[in-house]
Backbone of each chain as ProteinMPNN parsed JSONL, in Angstrom:
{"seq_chain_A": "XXXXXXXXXXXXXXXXXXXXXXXXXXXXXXXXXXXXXXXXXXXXXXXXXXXXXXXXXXXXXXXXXXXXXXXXXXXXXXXXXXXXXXXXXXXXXXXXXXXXXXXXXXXXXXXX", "coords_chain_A": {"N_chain_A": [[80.608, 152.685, 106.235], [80.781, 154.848, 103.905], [82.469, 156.316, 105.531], [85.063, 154.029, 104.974], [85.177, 154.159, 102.731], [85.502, 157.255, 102.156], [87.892, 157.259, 103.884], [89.843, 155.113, 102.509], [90.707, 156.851, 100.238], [91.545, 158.54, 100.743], [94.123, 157.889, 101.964], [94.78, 156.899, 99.717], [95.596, 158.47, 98.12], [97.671, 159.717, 99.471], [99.89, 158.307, 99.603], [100.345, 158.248, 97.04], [101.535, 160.525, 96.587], [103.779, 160.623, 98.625], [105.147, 158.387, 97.224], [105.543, 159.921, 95.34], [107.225, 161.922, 95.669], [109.504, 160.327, 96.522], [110.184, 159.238, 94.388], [111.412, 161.678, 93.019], [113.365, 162.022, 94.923], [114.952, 160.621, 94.586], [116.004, 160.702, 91.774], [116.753, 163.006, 91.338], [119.347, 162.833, 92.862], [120.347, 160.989, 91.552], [120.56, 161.44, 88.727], [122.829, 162.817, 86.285], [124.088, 165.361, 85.768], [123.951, 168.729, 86.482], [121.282, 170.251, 85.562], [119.748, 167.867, 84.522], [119.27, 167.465, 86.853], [117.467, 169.443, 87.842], [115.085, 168.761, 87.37], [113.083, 166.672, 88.789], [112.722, 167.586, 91.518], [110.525, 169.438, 90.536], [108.447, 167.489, 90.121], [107.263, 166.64, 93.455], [106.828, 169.08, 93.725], [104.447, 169.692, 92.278], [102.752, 166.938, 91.685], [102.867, 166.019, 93.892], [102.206, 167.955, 96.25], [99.861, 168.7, 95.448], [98.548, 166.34, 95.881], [98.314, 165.707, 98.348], [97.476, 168.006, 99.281], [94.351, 167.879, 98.276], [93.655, 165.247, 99.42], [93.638, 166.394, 102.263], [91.839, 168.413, 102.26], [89.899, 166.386, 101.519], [89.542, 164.591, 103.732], [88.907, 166.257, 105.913], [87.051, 167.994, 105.002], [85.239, 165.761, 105.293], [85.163, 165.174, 107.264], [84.388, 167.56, 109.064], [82.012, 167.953, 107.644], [81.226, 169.892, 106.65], [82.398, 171.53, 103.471], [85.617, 172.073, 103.866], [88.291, 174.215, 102.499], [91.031, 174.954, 102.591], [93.439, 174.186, 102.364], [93.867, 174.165, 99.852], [94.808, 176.847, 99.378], [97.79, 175.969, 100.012], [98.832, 174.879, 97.949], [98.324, 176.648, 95.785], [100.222, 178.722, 96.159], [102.3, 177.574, 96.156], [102.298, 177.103, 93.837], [102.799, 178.992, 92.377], [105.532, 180.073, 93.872], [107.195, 178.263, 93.265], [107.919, 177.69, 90.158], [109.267, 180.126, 90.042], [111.111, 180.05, 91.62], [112.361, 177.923, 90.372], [113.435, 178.81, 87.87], [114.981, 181.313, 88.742], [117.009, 180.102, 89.491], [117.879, 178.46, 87.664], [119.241, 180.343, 85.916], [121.293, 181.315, 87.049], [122.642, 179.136, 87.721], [123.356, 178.884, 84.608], [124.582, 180.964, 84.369], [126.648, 180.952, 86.024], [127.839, 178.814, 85.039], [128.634, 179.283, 82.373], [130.166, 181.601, 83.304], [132.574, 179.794, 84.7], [133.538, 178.701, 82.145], [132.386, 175.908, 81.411], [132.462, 173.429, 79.182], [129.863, 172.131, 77.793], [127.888, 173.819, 78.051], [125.026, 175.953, 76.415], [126.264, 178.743, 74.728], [125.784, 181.839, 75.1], [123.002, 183.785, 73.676], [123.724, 186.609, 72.571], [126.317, 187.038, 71.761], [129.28, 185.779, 72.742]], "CA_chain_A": [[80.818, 152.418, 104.81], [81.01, 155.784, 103.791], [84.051, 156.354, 106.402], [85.886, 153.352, 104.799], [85.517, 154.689, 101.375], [86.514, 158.283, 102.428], [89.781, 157.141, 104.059], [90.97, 154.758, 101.4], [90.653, 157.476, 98.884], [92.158, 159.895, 101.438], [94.811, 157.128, 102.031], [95.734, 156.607, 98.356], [96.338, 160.067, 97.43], [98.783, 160.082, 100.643], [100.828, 157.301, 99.557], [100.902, 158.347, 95.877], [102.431, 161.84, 97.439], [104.741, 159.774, 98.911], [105.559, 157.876, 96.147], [106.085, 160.688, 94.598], [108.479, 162.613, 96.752], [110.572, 159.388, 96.746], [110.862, 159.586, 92.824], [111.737, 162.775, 93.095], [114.643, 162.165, 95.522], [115.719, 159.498, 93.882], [116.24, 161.425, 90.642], [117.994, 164.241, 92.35], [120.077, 161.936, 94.055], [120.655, 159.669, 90.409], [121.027, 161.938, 87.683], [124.247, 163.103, 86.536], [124.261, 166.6, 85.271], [122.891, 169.512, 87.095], [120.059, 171.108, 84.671], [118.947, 167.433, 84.455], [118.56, 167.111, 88.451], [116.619, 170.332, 87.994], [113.342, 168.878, 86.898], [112.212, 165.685, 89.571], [111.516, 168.485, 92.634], [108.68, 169.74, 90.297], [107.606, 166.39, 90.726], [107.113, 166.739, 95.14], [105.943, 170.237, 94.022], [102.789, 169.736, 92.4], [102.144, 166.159, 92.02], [102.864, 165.585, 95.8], [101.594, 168.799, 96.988], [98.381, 168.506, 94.947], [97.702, 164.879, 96.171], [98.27, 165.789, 99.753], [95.86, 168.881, 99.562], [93.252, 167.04, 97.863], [93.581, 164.516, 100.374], [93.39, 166.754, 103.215], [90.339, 168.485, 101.947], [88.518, 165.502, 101.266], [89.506, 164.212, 104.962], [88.407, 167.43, 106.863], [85.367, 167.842, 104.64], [84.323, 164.912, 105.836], [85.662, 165.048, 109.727], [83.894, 168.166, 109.642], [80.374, 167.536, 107.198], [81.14, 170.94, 105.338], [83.618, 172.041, 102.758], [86.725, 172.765, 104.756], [88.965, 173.796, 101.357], [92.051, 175.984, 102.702], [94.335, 173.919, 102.154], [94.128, 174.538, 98.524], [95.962, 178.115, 99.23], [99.203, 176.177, 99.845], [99.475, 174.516, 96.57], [98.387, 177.627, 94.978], [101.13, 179.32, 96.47], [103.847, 176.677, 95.713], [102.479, 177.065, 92.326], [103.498, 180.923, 92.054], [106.834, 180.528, 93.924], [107.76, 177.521, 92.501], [108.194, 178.321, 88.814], [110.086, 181.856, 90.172], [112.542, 179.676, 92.337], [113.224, 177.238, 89.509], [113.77, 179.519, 86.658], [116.396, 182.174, 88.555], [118.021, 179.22, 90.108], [118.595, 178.361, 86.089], [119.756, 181.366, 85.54], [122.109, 181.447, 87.998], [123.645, 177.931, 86.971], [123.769, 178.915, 83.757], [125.769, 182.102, 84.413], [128.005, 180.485, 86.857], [129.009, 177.7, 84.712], [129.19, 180.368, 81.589], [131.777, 182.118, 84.032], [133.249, 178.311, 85.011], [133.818, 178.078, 81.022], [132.41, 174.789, 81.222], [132.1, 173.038, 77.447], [128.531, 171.453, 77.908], [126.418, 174.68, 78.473], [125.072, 176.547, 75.561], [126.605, 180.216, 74.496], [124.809, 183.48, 75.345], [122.46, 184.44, 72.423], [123.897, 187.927, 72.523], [127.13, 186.37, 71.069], [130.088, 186.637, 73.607]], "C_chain_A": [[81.434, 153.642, 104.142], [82.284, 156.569, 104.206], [85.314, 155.733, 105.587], [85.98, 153.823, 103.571], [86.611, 156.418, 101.155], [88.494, 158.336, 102.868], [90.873, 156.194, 102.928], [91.056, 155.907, 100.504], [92.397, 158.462, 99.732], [93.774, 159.102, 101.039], [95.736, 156.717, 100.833], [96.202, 157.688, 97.732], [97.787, 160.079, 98.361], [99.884, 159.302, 99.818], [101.272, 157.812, 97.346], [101.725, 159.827, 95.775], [103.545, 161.057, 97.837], [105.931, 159.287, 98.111], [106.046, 158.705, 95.315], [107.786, 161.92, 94.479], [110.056, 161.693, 96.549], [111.309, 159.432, 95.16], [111.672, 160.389, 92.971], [113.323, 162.77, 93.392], [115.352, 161.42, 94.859], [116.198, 159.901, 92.184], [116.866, 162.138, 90.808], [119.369, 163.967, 92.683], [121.272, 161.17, 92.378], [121.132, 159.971, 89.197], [121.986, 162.542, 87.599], [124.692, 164.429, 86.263], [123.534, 167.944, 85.946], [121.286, 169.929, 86.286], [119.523, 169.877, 84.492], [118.38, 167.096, 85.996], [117.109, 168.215, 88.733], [115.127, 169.798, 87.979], [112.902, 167.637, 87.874], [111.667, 166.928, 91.017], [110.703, 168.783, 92.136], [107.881, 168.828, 90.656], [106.499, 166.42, 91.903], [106.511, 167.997, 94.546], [104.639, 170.195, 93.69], [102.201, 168.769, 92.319], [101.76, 165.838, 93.781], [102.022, 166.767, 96.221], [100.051, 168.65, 96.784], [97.755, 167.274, 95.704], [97.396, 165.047, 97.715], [97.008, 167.056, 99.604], [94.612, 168.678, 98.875], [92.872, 166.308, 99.167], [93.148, 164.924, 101.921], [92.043, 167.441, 102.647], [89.352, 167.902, 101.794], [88.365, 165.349, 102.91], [88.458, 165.14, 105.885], [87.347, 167.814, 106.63], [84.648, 166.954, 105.471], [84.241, 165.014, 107.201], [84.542, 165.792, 109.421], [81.982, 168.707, 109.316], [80.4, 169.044, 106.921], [82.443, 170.959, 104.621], [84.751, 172.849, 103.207], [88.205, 172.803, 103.008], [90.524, 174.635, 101.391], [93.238, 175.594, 102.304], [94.987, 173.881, 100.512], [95.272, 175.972, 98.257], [97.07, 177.367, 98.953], [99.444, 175.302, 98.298], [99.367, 175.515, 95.947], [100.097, 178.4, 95.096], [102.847, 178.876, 96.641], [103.455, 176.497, 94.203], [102.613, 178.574, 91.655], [104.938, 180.7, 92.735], [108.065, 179.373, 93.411], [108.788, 177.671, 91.266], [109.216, 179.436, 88.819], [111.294, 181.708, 90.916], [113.335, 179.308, 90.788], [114.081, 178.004, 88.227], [115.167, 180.71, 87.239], [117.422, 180.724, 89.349], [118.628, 178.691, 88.622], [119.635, 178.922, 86.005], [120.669, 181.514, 85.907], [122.955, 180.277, 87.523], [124.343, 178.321, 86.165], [124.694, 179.927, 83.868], [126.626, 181.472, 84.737], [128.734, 179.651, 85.652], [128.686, 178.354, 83.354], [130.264, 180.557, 82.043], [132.599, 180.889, 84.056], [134.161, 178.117, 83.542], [133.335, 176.61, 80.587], [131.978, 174.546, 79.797], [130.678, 172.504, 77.1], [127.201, 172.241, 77.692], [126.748, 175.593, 76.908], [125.758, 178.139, 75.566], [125.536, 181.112, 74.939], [124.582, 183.635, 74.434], [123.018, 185.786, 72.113], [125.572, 187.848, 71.705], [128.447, 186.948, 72.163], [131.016, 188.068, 73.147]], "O_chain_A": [[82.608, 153.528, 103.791], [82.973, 157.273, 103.467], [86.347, 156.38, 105.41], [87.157, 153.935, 103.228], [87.641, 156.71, 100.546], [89.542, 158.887, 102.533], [92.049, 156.378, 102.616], [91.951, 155.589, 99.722], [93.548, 158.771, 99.422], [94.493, 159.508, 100.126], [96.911, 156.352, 100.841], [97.117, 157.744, 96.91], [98.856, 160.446, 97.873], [100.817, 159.991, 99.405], [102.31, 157.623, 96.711], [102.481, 160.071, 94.835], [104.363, 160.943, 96.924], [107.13, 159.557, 98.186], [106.94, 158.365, 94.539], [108.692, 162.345, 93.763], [111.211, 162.111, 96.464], [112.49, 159.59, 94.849], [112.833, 159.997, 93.086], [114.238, 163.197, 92.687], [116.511, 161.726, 94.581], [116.818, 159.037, 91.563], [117.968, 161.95, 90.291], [120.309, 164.759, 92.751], [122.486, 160.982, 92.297], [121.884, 159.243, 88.55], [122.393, 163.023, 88.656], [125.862, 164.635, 86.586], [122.317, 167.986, 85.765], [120.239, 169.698, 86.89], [118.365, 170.128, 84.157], [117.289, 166.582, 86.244], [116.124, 168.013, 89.444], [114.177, 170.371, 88.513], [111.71, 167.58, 87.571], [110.501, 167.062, 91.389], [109.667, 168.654, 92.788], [106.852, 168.997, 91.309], [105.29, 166.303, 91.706], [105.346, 168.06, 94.939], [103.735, 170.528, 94.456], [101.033, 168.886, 92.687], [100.78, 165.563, 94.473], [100.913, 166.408, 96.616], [99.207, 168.518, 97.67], [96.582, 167.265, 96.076], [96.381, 164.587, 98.238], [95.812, 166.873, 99.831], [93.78, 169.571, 99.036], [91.942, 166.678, 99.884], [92.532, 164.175, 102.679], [91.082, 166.672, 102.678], [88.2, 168.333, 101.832], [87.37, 165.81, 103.471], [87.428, 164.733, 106.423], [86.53, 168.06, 107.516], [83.691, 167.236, 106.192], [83.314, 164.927, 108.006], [83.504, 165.13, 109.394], [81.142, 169.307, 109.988], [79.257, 169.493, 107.003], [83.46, 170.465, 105.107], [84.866, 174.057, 102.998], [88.814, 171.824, 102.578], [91.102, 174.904, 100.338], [94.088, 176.395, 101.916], [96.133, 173.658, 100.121], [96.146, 176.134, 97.406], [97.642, 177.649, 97.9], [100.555, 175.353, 97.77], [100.367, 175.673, 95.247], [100.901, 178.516, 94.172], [103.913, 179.389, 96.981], [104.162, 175.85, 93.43], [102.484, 178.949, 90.49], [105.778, 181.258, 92.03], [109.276, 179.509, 93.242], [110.016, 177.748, 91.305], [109.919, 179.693, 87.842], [112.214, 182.517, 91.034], [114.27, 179.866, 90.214], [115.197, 177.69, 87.813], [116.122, 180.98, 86.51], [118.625, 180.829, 89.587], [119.845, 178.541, 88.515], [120.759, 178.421, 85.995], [121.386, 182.017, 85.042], [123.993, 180.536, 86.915], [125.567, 178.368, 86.292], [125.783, 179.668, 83.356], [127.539, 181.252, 83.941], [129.923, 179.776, 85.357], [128.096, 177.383, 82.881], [131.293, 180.035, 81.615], [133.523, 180.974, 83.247], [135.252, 177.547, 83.579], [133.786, 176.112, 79.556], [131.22, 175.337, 79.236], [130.431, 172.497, 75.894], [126.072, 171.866, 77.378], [127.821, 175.868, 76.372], [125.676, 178.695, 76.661], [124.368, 180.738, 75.041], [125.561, 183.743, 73.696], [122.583, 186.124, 71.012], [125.856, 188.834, 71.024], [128.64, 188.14, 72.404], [131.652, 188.691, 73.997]]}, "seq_chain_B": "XXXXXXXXXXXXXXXXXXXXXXXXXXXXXXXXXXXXXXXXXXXXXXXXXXXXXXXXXXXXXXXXXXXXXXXXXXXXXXXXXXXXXXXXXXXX", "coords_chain_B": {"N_chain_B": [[89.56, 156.586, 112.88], [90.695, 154.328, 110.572], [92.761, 151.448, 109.789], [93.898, 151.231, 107.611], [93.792, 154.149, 106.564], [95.803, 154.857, 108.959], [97.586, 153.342, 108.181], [98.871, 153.984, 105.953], [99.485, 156.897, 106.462], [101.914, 156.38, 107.979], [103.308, 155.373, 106.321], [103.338, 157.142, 103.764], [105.004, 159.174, 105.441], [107.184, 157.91, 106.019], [108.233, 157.466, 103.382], [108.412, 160.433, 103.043], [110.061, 160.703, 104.743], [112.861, 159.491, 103.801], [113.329, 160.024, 100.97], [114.715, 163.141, 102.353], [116.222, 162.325, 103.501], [117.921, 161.854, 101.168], [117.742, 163.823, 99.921], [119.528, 165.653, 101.574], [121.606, 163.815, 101.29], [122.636, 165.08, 98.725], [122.61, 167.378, 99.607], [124.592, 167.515, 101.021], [127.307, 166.663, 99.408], [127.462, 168.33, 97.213], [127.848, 168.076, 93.939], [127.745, 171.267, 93.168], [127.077, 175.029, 94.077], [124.605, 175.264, 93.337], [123.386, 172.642, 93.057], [123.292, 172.288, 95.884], [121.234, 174.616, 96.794], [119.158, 173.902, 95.357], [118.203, 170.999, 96.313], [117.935, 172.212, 99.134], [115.814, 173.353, 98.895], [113.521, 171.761, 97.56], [114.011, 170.153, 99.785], [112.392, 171.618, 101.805], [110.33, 171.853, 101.271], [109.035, 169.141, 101.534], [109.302, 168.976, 104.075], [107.021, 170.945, 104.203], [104.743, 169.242, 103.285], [105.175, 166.641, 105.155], [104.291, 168.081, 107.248], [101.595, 168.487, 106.766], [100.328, 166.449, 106.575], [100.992, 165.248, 109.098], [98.948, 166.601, 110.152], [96.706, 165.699, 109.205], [96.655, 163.207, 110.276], [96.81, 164.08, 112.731], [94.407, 165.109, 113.094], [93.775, 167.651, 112.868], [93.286, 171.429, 112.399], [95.3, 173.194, 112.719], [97.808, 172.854, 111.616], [97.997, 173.95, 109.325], [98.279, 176.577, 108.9], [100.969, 176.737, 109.391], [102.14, 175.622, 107.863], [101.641, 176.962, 105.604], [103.218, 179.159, 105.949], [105.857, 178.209, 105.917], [106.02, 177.498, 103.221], [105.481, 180.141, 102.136], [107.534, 181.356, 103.252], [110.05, 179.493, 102.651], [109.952, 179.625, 99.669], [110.682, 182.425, 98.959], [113.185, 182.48, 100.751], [114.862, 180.387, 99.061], [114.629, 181.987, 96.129], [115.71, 184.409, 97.232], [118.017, 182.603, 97.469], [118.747, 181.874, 95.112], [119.162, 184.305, 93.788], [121.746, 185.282, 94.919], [123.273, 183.303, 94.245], [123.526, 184.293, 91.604], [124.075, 187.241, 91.349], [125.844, 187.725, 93.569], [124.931, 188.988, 95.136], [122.269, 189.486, 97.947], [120.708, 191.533, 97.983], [119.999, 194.499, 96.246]], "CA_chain_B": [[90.835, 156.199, 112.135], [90.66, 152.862, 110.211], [94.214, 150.929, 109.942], [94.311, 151.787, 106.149], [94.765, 155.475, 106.704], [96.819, 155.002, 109.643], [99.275, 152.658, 107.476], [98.721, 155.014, 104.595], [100.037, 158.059, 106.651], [103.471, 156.225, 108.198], [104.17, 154.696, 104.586], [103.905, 158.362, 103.662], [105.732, 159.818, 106.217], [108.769, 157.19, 105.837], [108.752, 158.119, 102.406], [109.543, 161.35, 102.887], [111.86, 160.992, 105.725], [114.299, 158.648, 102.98], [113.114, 160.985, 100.428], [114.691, 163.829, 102.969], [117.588, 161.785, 103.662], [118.435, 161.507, 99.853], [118.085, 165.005, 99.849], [120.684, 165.694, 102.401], [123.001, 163.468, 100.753], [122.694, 166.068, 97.442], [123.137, 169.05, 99.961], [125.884, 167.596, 101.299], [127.937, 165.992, 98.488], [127.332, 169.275, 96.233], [129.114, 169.181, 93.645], [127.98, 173.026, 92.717], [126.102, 175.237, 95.047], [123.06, 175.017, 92.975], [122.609, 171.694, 93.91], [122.89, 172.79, 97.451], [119.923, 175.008, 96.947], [118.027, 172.528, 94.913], [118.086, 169.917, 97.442], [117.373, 173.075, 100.043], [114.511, 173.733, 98.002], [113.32, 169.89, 97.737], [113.777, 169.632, 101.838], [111.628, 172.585, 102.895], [108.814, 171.405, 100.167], [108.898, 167.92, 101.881], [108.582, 169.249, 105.429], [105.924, 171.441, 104.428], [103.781, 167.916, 103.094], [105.089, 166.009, 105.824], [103.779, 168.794, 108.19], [100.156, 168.411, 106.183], [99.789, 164.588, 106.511], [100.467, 164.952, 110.616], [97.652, 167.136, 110.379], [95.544, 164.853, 108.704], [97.313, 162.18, 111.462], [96.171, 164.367, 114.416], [93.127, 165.815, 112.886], [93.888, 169.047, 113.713], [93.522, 172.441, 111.313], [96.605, 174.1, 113.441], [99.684, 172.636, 110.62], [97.874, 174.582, 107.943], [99.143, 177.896, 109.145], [102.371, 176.632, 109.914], [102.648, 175.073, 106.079], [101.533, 178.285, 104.746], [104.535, 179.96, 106.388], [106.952, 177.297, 105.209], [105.545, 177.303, 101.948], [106.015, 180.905, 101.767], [109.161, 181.462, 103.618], [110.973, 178.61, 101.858], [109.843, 179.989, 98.478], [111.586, 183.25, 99.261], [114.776, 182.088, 100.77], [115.285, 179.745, 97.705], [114.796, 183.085, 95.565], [117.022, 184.957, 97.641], [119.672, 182.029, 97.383], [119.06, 181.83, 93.512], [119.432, 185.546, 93.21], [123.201, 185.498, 95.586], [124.147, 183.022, 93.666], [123.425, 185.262, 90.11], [124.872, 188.249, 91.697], [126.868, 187.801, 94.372], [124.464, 189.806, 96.602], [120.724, 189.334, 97.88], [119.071, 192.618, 98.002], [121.038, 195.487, 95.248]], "C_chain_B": [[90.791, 154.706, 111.715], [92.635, 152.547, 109.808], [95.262, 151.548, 108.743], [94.722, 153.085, 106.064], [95.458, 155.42, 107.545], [98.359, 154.541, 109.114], [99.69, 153.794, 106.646], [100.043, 156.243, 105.283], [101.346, 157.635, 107.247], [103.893, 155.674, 107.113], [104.302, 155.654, 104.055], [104.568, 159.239, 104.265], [107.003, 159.193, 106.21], [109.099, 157.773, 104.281], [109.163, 159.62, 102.112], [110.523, 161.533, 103.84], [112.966, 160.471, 104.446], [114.254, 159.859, 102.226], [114.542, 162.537, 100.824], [116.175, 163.485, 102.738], [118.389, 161.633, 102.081], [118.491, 162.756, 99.54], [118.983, 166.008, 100.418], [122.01, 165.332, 102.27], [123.721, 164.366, 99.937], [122.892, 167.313, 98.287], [124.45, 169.018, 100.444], [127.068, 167.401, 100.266], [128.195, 167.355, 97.356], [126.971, 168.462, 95.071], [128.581, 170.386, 93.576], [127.4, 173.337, 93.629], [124.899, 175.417, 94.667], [123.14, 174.022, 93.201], [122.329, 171.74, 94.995], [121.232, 173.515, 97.688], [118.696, 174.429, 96.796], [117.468, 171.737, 95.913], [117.139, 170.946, 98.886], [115.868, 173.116, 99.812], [113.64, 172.786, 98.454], [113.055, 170.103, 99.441], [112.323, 170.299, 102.853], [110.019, 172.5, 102.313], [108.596, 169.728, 100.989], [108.673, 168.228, 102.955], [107.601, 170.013, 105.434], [104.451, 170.144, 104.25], [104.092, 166.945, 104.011], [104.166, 166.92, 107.295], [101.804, 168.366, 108.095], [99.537, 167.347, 106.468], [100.077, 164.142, 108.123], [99.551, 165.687, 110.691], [96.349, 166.713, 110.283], [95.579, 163.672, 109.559], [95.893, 162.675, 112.853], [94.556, 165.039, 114.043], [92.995, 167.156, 113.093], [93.903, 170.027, 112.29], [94.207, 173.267, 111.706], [97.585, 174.14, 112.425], [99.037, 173.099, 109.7], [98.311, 175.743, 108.066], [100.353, 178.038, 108.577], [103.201, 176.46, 108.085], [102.719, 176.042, 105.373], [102.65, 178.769, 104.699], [105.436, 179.845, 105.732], [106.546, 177.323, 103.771], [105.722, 179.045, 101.017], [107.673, 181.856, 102.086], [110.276, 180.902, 102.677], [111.076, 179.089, 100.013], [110.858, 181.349, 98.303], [112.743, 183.51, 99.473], [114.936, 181.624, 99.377], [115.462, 180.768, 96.644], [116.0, 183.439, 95.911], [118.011, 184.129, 97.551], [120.207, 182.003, 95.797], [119.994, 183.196, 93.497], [120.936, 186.259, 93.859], [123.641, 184.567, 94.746], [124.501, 183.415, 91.961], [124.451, 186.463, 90.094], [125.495, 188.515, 92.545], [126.217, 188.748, 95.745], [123.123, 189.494, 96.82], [120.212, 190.592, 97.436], [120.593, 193.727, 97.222], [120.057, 196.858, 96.32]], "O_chain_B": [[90.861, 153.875, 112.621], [93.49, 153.415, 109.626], [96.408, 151.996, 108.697], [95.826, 153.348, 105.586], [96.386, 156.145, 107.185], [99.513, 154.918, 109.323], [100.759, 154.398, 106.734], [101.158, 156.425, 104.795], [102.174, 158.535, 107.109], [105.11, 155.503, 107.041], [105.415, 155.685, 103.53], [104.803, 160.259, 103.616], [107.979, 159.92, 106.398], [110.105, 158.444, 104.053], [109.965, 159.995, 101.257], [111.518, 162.257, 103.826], [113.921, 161.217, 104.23], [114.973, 160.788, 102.593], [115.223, 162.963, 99.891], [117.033, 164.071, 102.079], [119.558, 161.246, 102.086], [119.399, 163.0, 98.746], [119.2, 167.081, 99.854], [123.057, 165.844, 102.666], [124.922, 164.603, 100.066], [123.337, 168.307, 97.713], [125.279, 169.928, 100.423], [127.933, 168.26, 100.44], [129.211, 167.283, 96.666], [125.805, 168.068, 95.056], [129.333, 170.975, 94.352], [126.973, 172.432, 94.346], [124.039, 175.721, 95.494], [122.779, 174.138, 94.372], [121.232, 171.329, 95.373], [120.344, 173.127, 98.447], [117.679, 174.356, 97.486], [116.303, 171.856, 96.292], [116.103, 170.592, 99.45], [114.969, 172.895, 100.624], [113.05, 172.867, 99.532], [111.986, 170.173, 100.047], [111.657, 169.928, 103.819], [108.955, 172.923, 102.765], [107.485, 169.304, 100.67], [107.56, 167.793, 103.255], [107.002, 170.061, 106.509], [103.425, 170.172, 104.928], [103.268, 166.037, 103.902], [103.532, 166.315, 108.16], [101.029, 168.079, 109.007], [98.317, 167.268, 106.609], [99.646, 163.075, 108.558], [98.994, 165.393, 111.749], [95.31, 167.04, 110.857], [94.522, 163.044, 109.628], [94.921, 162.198, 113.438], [93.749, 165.367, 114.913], [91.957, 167.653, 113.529], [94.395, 169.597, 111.247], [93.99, 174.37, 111.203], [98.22, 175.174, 112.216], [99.525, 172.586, 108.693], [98.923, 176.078, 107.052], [100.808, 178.84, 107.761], [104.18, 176.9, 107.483], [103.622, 176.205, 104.552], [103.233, 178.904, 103.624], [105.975, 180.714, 105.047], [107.523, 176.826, 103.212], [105.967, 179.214, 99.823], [108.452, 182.577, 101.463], [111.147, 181.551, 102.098], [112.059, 178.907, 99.294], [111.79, 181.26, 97.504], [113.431, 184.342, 98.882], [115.146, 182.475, 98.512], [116.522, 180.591, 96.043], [117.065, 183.125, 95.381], [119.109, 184.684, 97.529], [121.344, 182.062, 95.329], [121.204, 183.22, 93.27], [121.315, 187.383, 93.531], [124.707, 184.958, 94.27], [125.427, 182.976, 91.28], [125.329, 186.692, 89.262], [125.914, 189.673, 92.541], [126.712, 189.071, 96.825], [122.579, 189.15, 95.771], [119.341, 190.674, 96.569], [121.775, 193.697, 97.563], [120.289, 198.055, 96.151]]}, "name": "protein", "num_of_chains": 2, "seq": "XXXXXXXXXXXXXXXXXXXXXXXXXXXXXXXXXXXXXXXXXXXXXXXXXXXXXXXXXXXXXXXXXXXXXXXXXXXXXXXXXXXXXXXXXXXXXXXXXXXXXXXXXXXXXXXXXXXXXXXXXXXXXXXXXXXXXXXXXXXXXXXXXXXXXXXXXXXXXXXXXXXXXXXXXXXXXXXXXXXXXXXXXXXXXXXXXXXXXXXXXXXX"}
């Protein structure tokens, strides 16, 4: 009983990881402008990551009948390099297509 | 293993193979080379959670290492590709 309850749970976090990932790509994949493709990988980063290391912690808890919780490091640690990819990878856009001249992207506050 | 997590974990594992594959399209297709990275980005974050969910497959606490790695490797490169494509160099 106990088993069958543990794995659906386990089981529905997996699939809503999943589900989530697929958004994700599918947004990436769908949207038309770069700076708006930017924002569905957060998605896979912490909904998905979170659901999967939940999921595995509950699982392995249970396999193993103590609190097995390590797998919490790696979301921590996609939630520090995350944020530090996305933001110079901005940065970087935005310069480039500054340099590019393109008409779409805002001016430099510093006034050219 | 009841059927439900076994379905569970190849209905999540197909989803991120397409997932993967839709991300491949965007590395290939560009247009800019920030999408290239993006997508890079995206790919190496999807094989680190597909790595997690054969772990939870095989039962094993071996692919938590391995994820770590990828999880901090991939975070790093992606830096370093942001920061070549800012300045034209990785390391000043």
């Amino acid at each position: 009983m106990t088993t069958a309850v543990v794995e659906a749970v386990t089981a529905l976090l997996l699939c809503a990881s999943g589900a989530a990932s697929l958004v994700a790509a599918l947004g990436m994949v769908r949207l038309p402008r770069f700076f708006q493709r930017m924002h569905p990988p957060a998605l896979a980063a912490t909904f998905g990551v979170w659901a999967v290391a939940l999921a595995s912690m509950l699982y392995f808890s249970f396999l193993g009948g103590m609190p097995v919780l390590h797998t919490w490091v790696v979301a921590c640690v996609l939630a520090v390099t995350m944020p530090l990819t996305t933001l110079l990878l901005a940065r970087a856009a935005l310069f480039r297509k500054r340099q590019e001249g393109t008409v779409d992207v805002p001016a430099s506050l510093r006034g050219s | 293993m009841t059927p439900v997590l076994s379905f569970a974990i190849f209905a999540t594992l197909t989803a991120y193979a397409v997932a993967m594959a839709l991300a491949v399209y965007r590395l290939l297709r560009g247009p800019g080379a920030e999408d290239r990275v993006l997508a890079l980005d995206f790919l190496y974050v999807n094989g680190m959670l597909a790595l997690l969910v054969l772990g939870i497959r095989y039962a094993s606490g071996m692919v938590f290492e391995a994820a770590l790695v990828i999880a901090i490797a991939g975070g790093v490169s992606s830096a370093a590709l942001a920061k070549f494509l800012l300045r034209g160099e990785a390391i000043e």
